[in-house]
C-alpha positions as CSV (number, residue, x, y, z in Angstrom):
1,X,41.4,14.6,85.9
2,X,43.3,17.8,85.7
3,X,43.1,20.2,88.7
4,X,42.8,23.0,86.3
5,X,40.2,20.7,84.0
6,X,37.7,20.4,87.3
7,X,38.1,23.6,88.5
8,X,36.7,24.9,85.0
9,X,34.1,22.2,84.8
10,X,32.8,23.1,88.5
11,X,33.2,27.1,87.4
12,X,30.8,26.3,84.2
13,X,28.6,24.3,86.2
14,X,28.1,26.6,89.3
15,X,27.5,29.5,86.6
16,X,24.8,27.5,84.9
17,X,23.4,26.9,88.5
18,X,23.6,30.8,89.0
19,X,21.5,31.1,85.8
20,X,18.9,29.1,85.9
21,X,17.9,29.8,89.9
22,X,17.2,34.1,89.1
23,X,18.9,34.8,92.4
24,X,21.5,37.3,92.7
25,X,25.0,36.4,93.4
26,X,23.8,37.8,97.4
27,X,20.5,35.4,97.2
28,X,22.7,32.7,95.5
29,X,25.8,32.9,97.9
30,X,23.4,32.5,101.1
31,X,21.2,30.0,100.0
32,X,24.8,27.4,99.3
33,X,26.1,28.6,103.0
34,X,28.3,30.9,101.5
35,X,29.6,34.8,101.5
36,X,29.1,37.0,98.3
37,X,32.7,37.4,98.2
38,X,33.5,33.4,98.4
39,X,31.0,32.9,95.3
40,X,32.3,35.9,93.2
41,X,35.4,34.7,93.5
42,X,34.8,30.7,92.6
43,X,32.6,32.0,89.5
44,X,35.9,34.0,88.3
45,X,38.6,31.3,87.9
46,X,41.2,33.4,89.8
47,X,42.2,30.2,91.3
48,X,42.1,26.5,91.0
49,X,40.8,25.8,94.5
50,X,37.7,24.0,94.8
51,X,35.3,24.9,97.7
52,X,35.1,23.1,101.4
53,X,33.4,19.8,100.8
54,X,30.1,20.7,103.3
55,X,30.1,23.7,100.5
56,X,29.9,21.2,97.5
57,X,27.1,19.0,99.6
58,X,25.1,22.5,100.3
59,X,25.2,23.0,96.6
60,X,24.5,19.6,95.5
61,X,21.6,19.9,98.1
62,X,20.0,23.2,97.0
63,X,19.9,22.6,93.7
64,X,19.0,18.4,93.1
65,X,22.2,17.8,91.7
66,X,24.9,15.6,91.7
67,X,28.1,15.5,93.3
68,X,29.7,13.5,90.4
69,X,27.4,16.3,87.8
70,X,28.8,19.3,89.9
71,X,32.2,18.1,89.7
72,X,32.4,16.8,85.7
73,X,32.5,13.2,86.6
74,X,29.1,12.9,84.8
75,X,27.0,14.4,81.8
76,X,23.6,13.1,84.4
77,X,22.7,15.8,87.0
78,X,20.5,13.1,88.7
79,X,22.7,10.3,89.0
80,X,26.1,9.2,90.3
81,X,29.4,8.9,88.2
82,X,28.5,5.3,87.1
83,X,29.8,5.2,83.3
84,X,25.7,5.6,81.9
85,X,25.8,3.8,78.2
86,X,22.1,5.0,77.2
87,X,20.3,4.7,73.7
88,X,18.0,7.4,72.5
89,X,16.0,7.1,69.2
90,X,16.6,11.0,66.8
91,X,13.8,10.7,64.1
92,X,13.3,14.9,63.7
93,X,9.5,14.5,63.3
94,X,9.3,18.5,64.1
95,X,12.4,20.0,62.6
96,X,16.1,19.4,63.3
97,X,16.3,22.9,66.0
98,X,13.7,20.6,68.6
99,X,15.6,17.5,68.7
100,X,18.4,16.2,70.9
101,X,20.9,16.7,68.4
102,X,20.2,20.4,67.8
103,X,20.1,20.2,71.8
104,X,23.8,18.9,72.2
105,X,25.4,21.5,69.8
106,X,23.8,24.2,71.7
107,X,24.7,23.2,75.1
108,X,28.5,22.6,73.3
109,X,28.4,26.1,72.0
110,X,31.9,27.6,72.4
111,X,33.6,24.2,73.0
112,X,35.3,22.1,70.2
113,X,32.4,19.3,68.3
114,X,34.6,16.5,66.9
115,X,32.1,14.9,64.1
116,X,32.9,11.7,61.7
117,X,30.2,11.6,59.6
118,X,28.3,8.7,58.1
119,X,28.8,10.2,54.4
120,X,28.8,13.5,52.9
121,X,28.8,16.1,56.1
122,X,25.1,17.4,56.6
123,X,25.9,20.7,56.0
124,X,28.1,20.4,52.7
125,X,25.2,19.1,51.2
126,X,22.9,20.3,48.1
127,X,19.4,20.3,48.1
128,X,19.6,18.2,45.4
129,X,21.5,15.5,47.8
130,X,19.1,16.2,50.6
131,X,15.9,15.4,48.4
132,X,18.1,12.1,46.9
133,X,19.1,10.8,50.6
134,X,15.9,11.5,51.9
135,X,14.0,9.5,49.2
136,X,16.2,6.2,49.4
137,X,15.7,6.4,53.1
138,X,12.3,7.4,53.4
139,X,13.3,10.3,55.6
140,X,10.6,13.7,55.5
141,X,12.7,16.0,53.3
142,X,11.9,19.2,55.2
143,X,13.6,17.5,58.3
144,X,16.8,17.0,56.3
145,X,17.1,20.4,54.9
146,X,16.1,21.8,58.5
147,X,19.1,19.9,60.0
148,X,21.2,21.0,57.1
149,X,20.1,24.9,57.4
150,X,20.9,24.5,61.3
151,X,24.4,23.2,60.7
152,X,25.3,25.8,58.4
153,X,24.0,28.4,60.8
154,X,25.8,26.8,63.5
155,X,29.0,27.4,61.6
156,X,28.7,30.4,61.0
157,X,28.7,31.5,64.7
158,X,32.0,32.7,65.6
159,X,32.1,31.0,68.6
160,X,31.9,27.9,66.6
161,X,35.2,25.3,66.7
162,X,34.2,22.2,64.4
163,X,36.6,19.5,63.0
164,X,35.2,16.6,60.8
165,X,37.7,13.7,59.9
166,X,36.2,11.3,57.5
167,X,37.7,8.8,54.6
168,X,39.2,10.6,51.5
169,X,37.9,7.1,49.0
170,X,33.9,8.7,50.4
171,X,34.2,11.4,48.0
172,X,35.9,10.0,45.4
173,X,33.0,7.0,45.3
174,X,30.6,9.8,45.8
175,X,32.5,11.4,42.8
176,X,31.9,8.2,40.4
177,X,28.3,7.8,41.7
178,X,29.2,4.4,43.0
179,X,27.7,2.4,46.6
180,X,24.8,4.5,47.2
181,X,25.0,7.4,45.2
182,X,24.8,5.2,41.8
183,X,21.4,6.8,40.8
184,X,22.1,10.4,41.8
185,X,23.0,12.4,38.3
186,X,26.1,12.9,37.4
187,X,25.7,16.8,37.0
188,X,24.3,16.9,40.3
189,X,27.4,15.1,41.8
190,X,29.3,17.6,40.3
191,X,27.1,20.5,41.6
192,X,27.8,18.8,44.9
193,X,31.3,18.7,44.7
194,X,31.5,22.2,44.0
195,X,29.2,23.5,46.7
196,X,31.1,21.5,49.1
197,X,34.2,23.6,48.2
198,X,32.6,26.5,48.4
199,X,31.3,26.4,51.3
200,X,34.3,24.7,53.1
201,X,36.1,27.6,52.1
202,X,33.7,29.9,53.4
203,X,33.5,28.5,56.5
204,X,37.5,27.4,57.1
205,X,38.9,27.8,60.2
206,X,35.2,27.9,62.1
207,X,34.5,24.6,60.2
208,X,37.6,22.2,59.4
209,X,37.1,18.8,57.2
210,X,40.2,16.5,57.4
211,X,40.1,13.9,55.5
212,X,42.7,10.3,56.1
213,X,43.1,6.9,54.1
214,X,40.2,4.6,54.6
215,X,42.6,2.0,53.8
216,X,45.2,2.6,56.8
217,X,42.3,3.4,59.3
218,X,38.7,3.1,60.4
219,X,36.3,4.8,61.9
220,X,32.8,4.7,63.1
221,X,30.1,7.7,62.8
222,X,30.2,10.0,65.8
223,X,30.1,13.2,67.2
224,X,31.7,14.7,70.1
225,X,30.4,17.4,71.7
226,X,32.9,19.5,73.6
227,X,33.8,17.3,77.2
228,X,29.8,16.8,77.5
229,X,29.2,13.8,76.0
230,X,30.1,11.9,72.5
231,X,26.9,10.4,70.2
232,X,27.8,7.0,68.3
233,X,25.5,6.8,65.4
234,X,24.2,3.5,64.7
235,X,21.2,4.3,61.7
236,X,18.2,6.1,63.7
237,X,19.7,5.7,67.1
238,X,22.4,7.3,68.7
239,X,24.1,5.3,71.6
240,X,25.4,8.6,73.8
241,X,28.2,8.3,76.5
242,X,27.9,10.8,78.9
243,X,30.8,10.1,81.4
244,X,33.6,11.5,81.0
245,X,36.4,8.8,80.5
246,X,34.5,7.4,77.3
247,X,34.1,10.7,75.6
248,X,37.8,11.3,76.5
249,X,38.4,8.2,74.6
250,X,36.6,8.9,71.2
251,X,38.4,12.1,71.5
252,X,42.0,10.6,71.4
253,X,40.7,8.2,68.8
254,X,39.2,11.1,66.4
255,X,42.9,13.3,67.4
256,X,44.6,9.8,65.6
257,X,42.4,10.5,63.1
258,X,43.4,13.7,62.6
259,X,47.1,12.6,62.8
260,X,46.4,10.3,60.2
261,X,45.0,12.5,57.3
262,X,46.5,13.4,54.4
263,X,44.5,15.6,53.2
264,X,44.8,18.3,55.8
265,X,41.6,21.1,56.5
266,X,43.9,24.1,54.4
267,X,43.5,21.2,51.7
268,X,40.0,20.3,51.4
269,X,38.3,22.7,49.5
270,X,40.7,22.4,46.5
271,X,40.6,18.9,46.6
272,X,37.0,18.7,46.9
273,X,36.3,21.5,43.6
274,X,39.2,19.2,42.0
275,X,37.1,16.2,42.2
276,X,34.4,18.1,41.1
277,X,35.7,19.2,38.0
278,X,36.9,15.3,37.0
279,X,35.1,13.4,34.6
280,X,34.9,9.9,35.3
């Protein structure tokens, strides 16, 4: 890793640290072994110097974390660098803003979320689509719109920094009600189509939807969020790296992805209220 990289990881983490004791930077600074002046100027970033190792081991100590969590070298406070492939089940019984998902974009707030979606992006989609999808899987409806409410919301934030790569032959089989979508109305697709312009013009450059040849390349469903962690999404599950090498992986793959599109996020929303307009 990057001097720079874990010097910024290690500034992010001591802040949180900082936060969630309510000491002062005095309190905070003498409970780590430390002088106020040493802290304030590690929380600054004036330099890429790390502290004295006994320093890192007093922080680790007062607090119950890791060294490998302090440093970056892990998404688990508790545990040691180890890469940690773990499964956790996302049903949204209560509403998308209390489960781990709505969790992970918070916590990757100001960072970049890399997301290949599964089908039509969550938050592109119509209520119609919601109520549709949510019958054929037998998903509560309010869950769906929830999550798709929170997305939008999430985009709007201008803090926000989302790219979303996905095939260009999704929307045009979405667009001839085909796989899937061959019960949902054609007006509705339509509607869809539409809306999905809109807003992807409405939220271009917080929100940016690239879009390659499903022929030339292929991808998997996952999301990336910031150098936290990366969730693979495999139906109701999401198998979630936390280390860091594999979610620097996915990255590079989903930056090939990128590379690879030809339709390119100033392009989307016309070609998106293009297909919508068609008649097939």
């Amino acid at each position: 890793m990057d001097k720079r990289d874990l010097s910024t990881i290690f500034r992010e983490r001591l802040k949180m640290l900082l936060t969630r004791s309510d000491l002062n930077q005095s309190a905070f600074a003498t409970a780590v072994g430390i002088d106020r002046s040493a802290l304030s100027q590690l929380l600054s970033g004036a330099s890429t110097r790390l502290p004295r190792a006994e320093t890192l081991l007093n922080i680790a100590a007062e607090f119950k974390v890791s060294l490998d969590w302090l440093l970056g070298l892990s998404q688990d406070e508790g545990v040691t660098g180890e890469i940690r492939e773990s499964l956790e089940i996302e049903e949204a019984p209560d509403g998308f803003d209390r489960t781990l998902l709505a969790k992970w974009h918070a916590e990757a707030a100001g960072t970049k979320i890399r997301y290949v979606p599964a089908g039509i992006p969550d938050l592109l989609r119509t209520e119609a689509l919601v109520d549709y999808e949510a019958g054929i899987a037998n998903k509560s409806r309010e869950a769906q719109a929830g999550e798709t409410q929170y997305r939008i919301d999430y985009n709007r934030r201008p803090e926000t920094d989302m790219e979303v790569c996905m095939p260009r032959h999704t929307l045009e089989i979405f667009a001839r009600g085909l796989g899937v979508w061959d019960r949902f109305p054609e007006a509705d697709r339509h509607q869809q189509l539409l809306h999905m312009a809109t807003l992807l013009d409405d939220l271009y450059p917080t929100f940016r939807l690239f879009l390659y040849d499903g022929r030339m390349r292929y991808s998997i469903p996952y999301t990336i969020f910031g150098p936290y962690r990366a969730a693979i999404y495999v139906g109701d599950m999401y198998l979630v790296l936390n280390a860091t090498q594999p979610v620097r992986t996915l990255t590079s793959h989903f930056d090939n992805l990128i590379r690879a599109a030809d339709i390119n996020a100033h392009e989307a929303a016309s070609f998106t209220q293009r297909l919508g307009e068609m008649r097939f």
